[in-house]
Backbone and ligand atoms as CSV (ligand in chain L), in Angstrom:
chain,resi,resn,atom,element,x,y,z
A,1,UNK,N,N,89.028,102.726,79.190
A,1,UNK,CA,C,87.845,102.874,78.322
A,1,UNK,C,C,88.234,102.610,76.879
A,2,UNK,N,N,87.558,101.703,76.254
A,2,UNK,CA,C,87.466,101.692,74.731
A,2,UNK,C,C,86.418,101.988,74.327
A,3,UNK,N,N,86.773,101.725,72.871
A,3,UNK,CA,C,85.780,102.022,71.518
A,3,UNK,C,C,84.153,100.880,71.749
A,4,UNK,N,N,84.502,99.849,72.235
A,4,UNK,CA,C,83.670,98.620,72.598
A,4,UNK,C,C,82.701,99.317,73.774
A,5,UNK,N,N,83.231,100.296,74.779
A,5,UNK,CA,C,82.202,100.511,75.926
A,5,UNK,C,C,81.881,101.889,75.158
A,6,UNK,N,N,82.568,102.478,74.381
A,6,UNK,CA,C,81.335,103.346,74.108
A,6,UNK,C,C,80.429,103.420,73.169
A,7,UNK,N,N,80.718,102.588,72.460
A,7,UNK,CA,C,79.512,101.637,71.515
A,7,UNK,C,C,78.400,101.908,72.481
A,8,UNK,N,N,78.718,100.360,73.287
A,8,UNK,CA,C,77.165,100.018,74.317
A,8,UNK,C,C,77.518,101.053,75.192
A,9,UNK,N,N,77.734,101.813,75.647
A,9,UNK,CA,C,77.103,103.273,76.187
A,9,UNK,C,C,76.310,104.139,75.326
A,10,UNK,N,N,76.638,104.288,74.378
A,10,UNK,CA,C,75.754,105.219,73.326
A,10,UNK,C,C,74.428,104.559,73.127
A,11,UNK,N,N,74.273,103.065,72.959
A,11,UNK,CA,C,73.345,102.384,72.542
A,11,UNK,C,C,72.617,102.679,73.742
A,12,UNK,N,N,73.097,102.279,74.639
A,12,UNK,CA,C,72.078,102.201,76.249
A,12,UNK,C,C,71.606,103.641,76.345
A,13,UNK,N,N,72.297,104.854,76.466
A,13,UNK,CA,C,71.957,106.019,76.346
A,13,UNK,C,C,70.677,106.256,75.495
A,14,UNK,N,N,71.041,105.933,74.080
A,14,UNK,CA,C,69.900,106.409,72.904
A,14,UNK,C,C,68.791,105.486,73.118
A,15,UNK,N,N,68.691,104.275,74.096
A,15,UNK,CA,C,67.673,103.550,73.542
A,15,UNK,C,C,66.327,104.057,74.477
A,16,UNK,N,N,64.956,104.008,73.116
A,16,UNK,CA,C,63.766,104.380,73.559
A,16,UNK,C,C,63.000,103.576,73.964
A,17,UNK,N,N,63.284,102.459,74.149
A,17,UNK,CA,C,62.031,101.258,74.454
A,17,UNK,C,C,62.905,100.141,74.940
A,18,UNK,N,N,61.597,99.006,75.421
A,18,UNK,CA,C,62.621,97.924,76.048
A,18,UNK,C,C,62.995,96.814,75.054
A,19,UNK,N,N,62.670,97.225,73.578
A,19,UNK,CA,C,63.146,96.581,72.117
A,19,UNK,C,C,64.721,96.609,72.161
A,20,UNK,N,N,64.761,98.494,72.344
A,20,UNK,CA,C,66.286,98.540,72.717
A,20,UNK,C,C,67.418,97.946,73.345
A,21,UNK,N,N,66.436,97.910,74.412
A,21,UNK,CA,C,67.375,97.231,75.706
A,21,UNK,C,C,67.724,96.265,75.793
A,22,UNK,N,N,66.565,95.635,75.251
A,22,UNK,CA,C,67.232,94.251,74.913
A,22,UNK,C,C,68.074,93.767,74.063
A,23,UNK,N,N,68.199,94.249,73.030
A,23,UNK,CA,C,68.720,94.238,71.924
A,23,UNK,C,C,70.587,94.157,72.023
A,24,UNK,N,N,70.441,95.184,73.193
A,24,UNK,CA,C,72.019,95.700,73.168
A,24,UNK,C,C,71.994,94.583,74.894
A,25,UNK,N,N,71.239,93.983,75.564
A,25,UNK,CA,C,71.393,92.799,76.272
A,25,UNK,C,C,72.035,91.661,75.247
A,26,UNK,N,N,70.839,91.008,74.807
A,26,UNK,CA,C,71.492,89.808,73.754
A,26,UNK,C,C,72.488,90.285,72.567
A,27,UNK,N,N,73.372,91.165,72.459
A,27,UNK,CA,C,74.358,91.626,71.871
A,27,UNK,C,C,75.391,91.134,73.134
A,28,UNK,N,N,75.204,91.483,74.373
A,28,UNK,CA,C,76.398,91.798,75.124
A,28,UNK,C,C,76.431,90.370,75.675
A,29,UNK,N,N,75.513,89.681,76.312
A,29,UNK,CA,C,75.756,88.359,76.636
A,29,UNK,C,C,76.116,87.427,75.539
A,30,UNK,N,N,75.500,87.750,74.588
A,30,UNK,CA,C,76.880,86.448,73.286
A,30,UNK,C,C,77.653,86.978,73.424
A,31,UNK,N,N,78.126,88.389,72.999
A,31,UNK,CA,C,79.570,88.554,73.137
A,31,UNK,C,C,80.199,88.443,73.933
A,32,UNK,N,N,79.875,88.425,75.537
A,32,UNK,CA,C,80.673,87.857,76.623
A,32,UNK,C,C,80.714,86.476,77.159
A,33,UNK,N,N,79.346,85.921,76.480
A,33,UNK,CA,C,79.513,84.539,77.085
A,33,UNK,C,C,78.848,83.949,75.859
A,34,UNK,N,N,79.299,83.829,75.109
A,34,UNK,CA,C,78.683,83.240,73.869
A,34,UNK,C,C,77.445,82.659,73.857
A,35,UNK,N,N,76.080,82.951,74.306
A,35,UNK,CA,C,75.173,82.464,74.267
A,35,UNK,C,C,73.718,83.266,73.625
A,36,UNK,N,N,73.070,82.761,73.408
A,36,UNK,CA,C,71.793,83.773,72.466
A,36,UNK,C,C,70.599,82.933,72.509
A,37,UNK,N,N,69.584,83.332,72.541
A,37,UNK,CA,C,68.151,82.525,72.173
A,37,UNK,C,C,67.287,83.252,71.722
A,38,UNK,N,N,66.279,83.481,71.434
A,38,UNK,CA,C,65.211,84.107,70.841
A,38,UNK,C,C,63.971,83.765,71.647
A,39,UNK,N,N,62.938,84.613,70.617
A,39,UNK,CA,C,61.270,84.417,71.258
A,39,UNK,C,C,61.089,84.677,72.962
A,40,UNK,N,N,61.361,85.317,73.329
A,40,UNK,CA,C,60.770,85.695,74.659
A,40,UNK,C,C,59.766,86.979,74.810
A,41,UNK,N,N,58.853,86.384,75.600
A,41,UNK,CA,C,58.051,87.565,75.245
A,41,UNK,C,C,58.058,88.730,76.510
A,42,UNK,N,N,58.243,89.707,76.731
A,42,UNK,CA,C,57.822,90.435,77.899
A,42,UNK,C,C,56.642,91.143,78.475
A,43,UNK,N,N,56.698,90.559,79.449
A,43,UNK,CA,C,55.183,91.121,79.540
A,43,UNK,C,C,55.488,91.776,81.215
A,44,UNK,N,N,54.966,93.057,81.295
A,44,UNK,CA,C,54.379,93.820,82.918
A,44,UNK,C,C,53.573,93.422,83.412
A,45,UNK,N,N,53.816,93.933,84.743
A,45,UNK,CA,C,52.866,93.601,86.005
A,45,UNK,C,C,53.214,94.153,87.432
A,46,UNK,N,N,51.841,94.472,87.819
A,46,UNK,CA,C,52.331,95.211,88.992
A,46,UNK,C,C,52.425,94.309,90.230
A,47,UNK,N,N,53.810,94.067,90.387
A,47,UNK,CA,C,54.082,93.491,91.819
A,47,UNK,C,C,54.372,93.633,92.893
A,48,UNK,N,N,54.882,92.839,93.818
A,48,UNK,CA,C,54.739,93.275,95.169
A,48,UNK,C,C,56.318,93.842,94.880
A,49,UNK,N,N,56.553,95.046,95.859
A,49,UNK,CA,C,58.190,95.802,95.869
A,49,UNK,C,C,59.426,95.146,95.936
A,50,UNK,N,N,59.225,94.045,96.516
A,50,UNK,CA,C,60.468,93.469,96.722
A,50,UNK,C,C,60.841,92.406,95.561
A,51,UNK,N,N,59.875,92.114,94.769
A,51,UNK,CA,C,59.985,91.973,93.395
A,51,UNK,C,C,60.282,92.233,92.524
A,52,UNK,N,N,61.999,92.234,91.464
A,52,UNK,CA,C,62.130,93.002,90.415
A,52,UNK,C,C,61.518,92.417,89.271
A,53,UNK,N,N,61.697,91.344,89.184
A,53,UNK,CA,C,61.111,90.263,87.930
A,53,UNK,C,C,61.547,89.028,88.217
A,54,UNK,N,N,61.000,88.474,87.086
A,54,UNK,CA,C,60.613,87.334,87.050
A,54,UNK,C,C,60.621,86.100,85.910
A,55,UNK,N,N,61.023,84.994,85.884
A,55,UNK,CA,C,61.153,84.205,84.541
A,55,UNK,C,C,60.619,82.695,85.304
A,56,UNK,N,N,59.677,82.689,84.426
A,56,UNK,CA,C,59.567,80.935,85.154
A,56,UNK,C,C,60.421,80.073,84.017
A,57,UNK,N,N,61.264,79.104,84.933
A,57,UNK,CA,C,61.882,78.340,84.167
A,57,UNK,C,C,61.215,77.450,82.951
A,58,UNK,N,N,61.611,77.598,81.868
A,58,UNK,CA,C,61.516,76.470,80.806
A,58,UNK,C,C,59.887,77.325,79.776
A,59,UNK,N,N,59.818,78.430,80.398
A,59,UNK,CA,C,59.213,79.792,79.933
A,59,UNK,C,C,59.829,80.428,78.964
A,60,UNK,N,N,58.812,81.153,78.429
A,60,UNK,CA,C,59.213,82.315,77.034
A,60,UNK,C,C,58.976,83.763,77.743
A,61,UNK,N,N,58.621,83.656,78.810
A,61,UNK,CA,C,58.329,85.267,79.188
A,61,UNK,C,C,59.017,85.696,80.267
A,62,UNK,N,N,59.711,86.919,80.218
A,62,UNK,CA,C,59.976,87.440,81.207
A,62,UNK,C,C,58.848,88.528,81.952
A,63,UNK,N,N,59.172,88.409,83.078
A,63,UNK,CA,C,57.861,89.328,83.689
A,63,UNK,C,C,58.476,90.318,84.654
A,64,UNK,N,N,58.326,91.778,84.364
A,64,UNK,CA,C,58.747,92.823,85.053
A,64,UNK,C,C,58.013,93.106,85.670
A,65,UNK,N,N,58.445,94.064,87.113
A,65,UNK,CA,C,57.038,94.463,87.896
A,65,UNK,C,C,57.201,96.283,87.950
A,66,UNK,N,N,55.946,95.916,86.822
A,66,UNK,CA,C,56.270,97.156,86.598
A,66,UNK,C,C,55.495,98.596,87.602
A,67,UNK,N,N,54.913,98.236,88.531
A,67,UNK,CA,C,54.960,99.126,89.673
A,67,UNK,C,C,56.686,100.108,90.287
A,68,UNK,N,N,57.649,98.683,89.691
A,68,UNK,CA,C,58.717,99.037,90.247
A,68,UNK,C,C,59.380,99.902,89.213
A,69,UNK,N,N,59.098,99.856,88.034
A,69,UNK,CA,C,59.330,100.134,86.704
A,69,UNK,C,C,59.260,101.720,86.880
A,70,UNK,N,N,57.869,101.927,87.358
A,70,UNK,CA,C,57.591,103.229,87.026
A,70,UNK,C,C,58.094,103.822,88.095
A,71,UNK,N,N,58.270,103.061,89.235
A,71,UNK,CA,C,58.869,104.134,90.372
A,71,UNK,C,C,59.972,105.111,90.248
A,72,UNK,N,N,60.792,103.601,89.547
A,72,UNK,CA,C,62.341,104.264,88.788
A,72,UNK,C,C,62.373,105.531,87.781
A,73,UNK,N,N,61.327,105.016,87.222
A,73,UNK,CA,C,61.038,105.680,86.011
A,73,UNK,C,C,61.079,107.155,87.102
A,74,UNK,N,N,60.254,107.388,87.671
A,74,UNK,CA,C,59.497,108.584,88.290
A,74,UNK,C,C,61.342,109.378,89.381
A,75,UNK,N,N,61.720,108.354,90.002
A,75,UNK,CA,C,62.874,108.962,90.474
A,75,UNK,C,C,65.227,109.202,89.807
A,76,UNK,N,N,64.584,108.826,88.645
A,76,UNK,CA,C,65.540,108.159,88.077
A,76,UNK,C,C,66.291,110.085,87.050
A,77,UNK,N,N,67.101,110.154,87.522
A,77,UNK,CA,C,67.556,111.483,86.848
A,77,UNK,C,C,67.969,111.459,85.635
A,78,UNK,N,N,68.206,110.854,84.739
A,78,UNK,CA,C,68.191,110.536,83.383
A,78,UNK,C,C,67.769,109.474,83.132
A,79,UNK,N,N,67.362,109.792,81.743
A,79,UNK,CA,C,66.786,108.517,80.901
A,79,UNK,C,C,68.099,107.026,80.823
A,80,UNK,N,N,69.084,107.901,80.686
A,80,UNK,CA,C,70.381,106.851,80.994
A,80,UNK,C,C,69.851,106.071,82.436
A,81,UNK,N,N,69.816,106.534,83.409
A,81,UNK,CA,C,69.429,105.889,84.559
A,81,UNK,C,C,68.681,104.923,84.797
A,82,UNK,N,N,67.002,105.264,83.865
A,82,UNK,CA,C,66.536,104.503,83.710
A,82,UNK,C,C,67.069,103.368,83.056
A,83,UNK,N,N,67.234,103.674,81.710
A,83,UNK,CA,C,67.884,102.210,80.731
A,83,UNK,C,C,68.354,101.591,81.752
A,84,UNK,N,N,69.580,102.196,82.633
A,84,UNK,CA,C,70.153,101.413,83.168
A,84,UNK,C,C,70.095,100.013,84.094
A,85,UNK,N,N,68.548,100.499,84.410
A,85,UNK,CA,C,68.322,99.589,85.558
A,85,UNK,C,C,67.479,98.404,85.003
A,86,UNK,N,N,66.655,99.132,83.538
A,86,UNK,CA,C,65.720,97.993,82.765
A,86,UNK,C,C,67.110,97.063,82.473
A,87,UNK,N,N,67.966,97.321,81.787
A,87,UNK,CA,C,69.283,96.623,81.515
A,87,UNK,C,C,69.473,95.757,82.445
A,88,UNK,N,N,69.786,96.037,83.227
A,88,UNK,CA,C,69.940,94.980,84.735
A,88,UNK,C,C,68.895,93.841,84.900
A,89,UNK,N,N,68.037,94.478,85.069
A,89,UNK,CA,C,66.700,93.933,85.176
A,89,UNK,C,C,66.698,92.626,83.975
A,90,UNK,N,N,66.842,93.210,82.681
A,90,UNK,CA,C,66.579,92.342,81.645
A,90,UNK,C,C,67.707,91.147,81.497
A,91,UNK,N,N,68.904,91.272,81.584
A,91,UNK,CA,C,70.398,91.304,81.790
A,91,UNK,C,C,69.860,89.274,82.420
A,92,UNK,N,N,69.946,90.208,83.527
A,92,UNK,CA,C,69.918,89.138,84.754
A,92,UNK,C,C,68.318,88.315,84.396
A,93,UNK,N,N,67.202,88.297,83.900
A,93,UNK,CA,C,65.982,87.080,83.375
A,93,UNK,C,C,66.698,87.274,82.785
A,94,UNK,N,N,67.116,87.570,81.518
A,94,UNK,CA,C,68.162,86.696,80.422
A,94,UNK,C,C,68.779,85.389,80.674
A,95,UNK,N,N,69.645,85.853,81.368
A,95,UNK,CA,C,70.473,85.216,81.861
A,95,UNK,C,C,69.778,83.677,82.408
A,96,UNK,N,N,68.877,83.766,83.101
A,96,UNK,CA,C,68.254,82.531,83.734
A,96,UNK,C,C,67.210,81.776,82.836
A,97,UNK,N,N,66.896,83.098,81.820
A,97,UNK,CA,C,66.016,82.070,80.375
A,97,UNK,C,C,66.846,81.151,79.345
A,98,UNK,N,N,68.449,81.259,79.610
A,98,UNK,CA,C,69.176,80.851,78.813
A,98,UNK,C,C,69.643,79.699,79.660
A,99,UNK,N,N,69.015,79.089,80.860
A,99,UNK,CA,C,69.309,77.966,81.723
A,99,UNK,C,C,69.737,78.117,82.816
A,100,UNK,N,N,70.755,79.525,83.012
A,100,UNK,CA,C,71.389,79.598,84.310
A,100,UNK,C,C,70.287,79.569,85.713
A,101,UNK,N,N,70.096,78.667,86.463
A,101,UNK,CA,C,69.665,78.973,87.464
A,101,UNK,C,C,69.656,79.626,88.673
A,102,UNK,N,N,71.461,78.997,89.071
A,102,UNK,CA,C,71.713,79.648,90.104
A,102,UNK,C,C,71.897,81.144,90.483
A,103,UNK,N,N,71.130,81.872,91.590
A,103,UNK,CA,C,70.883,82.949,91.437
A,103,UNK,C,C,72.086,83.999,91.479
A,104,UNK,N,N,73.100,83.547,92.486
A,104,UNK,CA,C,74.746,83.968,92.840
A,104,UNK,C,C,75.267,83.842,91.422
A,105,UNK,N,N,75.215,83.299,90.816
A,105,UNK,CA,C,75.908,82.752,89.295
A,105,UNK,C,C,75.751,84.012,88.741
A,106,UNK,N,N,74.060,84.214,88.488
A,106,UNK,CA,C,73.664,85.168,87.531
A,106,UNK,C,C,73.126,86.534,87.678
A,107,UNK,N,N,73.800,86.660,88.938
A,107,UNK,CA,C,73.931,87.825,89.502
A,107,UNK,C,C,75.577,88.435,89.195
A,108,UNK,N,N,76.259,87.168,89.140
A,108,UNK,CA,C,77.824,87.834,89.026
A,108,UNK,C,C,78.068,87.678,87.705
A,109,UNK,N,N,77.400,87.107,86.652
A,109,UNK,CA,C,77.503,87.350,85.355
A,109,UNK,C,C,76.620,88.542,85.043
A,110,UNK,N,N,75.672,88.935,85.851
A,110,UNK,CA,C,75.222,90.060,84.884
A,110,UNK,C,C,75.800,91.259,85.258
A,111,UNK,N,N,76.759,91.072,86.792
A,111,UNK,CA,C,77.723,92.407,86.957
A,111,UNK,C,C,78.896,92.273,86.180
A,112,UNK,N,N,79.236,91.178,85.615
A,112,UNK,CA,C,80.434,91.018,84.661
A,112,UNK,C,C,80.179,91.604,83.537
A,113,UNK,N,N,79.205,91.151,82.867
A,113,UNK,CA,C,78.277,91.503,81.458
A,113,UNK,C,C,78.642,93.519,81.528
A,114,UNK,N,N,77.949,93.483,82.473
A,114,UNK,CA,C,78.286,95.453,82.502
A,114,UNK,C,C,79.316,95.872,82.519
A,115,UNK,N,N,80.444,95.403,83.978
A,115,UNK,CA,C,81.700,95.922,84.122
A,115,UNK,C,C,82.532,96.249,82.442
A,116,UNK,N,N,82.131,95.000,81.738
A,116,UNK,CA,C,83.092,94.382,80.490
A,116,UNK,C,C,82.335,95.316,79.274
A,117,UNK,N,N,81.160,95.556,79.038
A,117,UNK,CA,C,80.890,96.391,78.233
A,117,UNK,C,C,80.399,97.396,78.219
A,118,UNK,N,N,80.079,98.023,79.603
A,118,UNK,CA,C,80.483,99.504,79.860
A,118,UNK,C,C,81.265,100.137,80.755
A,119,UNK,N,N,81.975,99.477,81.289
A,119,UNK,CA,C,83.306,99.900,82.160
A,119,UNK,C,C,82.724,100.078,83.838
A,120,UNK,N,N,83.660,100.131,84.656
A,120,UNK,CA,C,83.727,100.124,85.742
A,120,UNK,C,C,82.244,101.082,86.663
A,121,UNK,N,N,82.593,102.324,85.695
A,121,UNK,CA,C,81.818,103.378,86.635
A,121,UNK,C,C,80.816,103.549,86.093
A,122,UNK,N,N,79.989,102.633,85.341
A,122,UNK,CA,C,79.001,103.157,84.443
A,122,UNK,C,C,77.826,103.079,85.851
A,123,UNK,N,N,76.688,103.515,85.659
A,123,UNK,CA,C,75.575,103.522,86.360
A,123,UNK,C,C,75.057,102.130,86.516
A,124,UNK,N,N,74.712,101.499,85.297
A,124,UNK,CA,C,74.384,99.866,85.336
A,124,UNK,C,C,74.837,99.451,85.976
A,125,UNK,N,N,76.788,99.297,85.876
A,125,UNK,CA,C,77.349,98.499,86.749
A,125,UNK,C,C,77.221,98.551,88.288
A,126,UNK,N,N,77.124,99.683,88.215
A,126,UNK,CA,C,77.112,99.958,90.366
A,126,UNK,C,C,75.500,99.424,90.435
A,127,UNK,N,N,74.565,99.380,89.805
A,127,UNK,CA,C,73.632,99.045,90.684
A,127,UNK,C,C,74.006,97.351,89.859
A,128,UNK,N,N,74.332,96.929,89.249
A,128,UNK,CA,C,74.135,95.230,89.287
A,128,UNK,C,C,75.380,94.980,89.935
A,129,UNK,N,N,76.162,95.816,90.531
A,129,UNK,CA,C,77.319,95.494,91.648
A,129,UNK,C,C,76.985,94.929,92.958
A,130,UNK,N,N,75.560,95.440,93.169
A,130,UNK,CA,C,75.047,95.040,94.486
A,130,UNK,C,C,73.820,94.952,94.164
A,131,UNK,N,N,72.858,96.078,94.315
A,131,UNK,CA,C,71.312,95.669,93.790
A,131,UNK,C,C,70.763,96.654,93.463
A,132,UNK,N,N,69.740,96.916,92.643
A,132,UNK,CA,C,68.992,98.406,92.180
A,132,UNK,C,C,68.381,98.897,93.539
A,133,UNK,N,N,68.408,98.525,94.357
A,133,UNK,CA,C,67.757,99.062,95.787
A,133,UNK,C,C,68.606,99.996,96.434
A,134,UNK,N,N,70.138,99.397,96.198
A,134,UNK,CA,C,71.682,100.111,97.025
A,134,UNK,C,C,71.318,100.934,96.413
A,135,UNK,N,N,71.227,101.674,94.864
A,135,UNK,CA,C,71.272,102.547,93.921
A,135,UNK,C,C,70.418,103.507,94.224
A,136,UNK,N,N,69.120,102.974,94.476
A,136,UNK,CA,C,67.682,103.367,94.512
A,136,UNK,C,C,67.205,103.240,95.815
A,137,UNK,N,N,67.670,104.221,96.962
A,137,UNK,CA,C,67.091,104.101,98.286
A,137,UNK,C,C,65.632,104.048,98.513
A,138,UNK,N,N,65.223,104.984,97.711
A,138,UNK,CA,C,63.882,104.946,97.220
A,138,UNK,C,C,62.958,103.643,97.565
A,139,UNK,N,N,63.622,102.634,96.965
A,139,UNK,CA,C,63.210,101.689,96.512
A,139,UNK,C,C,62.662,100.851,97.946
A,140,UNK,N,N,63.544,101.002,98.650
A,140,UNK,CA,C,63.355,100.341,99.588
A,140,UNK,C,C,61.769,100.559,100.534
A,141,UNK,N,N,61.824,102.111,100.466
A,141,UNK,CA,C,60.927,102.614,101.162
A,141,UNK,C,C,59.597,101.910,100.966
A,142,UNK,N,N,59.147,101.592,99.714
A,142,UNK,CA,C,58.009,100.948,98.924
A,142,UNK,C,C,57.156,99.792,100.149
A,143,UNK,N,N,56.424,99.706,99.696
A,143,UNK,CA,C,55.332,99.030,100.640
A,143,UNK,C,C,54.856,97.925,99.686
A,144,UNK,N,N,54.522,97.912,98.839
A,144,UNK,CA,C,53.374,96.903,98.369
A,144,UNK,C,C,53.726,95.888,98.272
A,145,UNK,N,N,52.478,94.959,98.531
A,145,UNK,CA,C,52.587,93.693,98.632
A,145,UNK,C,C,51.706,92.924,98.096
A,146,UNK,N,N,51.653,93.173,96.992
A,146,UNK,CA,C,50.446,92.246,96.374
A,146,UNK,C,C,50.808,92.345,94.733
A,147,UNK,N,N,50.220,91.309,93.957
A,147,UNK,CA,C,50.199,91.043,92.834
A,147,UNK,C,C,49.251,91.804,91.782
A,148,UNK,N,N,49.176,92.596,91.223
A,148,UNK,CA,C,48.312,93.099,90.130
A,148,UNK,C,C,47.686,91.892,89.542
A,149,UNK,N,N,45.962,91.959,89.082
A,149,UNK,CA,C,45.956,91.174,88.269
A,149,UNK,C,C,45.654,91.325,86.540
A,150,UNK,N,N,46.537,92.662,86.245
A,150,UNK,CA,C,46.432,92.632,84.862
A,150,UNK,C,C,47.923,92.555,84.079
A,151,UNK,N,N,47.810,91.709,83.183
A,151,UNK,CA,C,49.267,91.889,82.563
A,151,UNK,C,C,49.173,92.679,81.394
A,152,UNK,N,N,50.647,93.150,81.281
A,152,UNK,CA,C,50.371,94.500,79.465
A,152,UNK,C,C,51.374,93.308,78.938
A,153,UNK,N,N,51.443,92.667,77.962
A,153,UNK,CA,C,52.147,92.561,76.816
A,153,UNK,C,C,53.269,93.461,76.461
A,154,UNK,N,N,54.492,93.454,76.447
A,154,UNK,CA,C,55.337,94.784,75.262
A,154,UNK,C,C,55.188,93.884,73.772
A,155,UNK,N,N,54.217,94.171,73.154
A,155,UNK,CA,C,54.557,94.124,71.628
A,155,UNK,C,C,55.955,94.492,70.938
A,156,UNK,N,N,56.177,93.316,69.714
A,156,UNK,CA,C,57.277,93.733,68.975
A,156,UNK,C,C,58.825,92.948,70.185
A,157,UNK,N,N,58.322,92.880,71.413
A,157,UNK,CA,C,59.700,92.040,72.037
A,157,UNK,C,C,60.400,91.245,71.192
A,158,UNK,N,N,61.467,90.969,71.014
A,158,UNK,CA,C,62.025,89.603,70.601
A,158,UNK,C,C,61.831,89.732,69.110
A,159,UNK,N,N,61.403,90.578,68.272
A,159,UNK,CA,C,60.582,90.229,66.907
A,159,UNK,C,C,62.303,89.728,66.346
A,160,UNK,N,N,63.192,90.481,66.585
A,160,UNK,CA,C,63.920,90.651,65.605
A,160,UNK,C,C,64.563,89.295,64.935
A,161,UNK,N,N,64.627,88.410,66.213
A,161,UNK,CA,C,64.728,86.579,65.373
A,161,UNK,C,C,63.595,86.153,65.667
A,162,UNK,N,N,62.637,86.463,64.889
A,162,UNK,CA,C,61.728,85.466,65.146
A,162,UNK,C,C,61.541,84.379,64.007
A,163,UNK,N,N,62.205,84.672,62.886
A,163,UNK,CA,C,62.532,83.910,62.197
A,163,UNK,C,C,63.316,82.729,62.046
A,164,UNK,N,N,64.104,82.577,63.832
A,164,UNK,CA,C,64.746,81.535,64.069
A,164,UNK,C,C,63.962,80.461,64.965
A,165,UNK,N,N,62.520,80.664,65.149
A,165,UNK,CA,C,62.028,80.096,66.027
A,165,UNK,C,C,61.411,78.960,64.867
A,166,UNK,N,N,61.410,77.506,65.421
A,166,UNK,CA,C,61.078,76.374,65.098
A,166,UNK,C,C,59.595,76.614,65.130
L,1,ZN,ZN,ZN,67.196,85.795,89.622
């Protein structure tokens, strides 16, 4: 353990919103893989369970389903827990808004991304070790199968470069 994982442990811990989360995402993927972009917008939605999210390629939005959101939310024993899994969640559409397609790729970069900046045993890492479902038996149990048709906006996403956008 270093000074570097408990940085982004404290950050992931303290953070109140998914401004946060992201924040200390595009912190950790430049610093591990030198890459960064801006302007994405996030937006919820309630999807079918077996759905964590979503990025359509060559898109500005990532799309969470947030049926699944709140489940976590609802079974998740700390707020750490939670972060943890929006992290993942966000981590990994990151990852594929920045070009990566392949899904094996950016699945093992976003368990790298964790291992490397919050260490081995952190909570994040074990569930992007395998999947928020292994983590979250819960999860599995879920039924739904259908698409919501309202989306929420998160206002304020991304603001912080938006001054780099063309
Ligand atoms: Zn994916």
């Amino acid at each position: 353990m270093n000074c570097k994982n408990e940085r982004y442990k404290e950050r992931l811990r303290d953070a109140v919103d998914f401004n946060d989360v992201f924040a200390i995402v595009k912190d950790a993927v430049e610093y591990r893989f030198g890459m960064r972009r801006a302007g994405l917008n996030l937006i919820l939605q309630d999807m079918p369970s077996f759905v964590g999210a979503y990025h359509v390629l060559g898109s500005n939005s990532i799309v969470v389903n947030r049926y699944l959101l709140n489940t976590v939310k609802s079974i998740a024993r700390s707020k750490e827990e939670y972060n943890s899994y929006v992290l993942v969640v966000l981590a990994h559409e990151y990852l594929h808004s920045l070009g990566m397609v392949d899904e094996y790729r950016v699945r093992t970069m976003t368990y790298e991304l964790c291992r490397d900046l919050l260490g081995d045993e952190h909570t994040a890492t074990i569930m992007a070790k395998s999947d928020p479902t292994s983590y979250f038996p819960e999860l599995k149990m879920l039924m739904r199968l259908t698409f919501g048709r309202e989306y929420e906006l998160v206002k304020e996403f991304d603001t912080s470069n938006i001054s780099y956008i063309a």
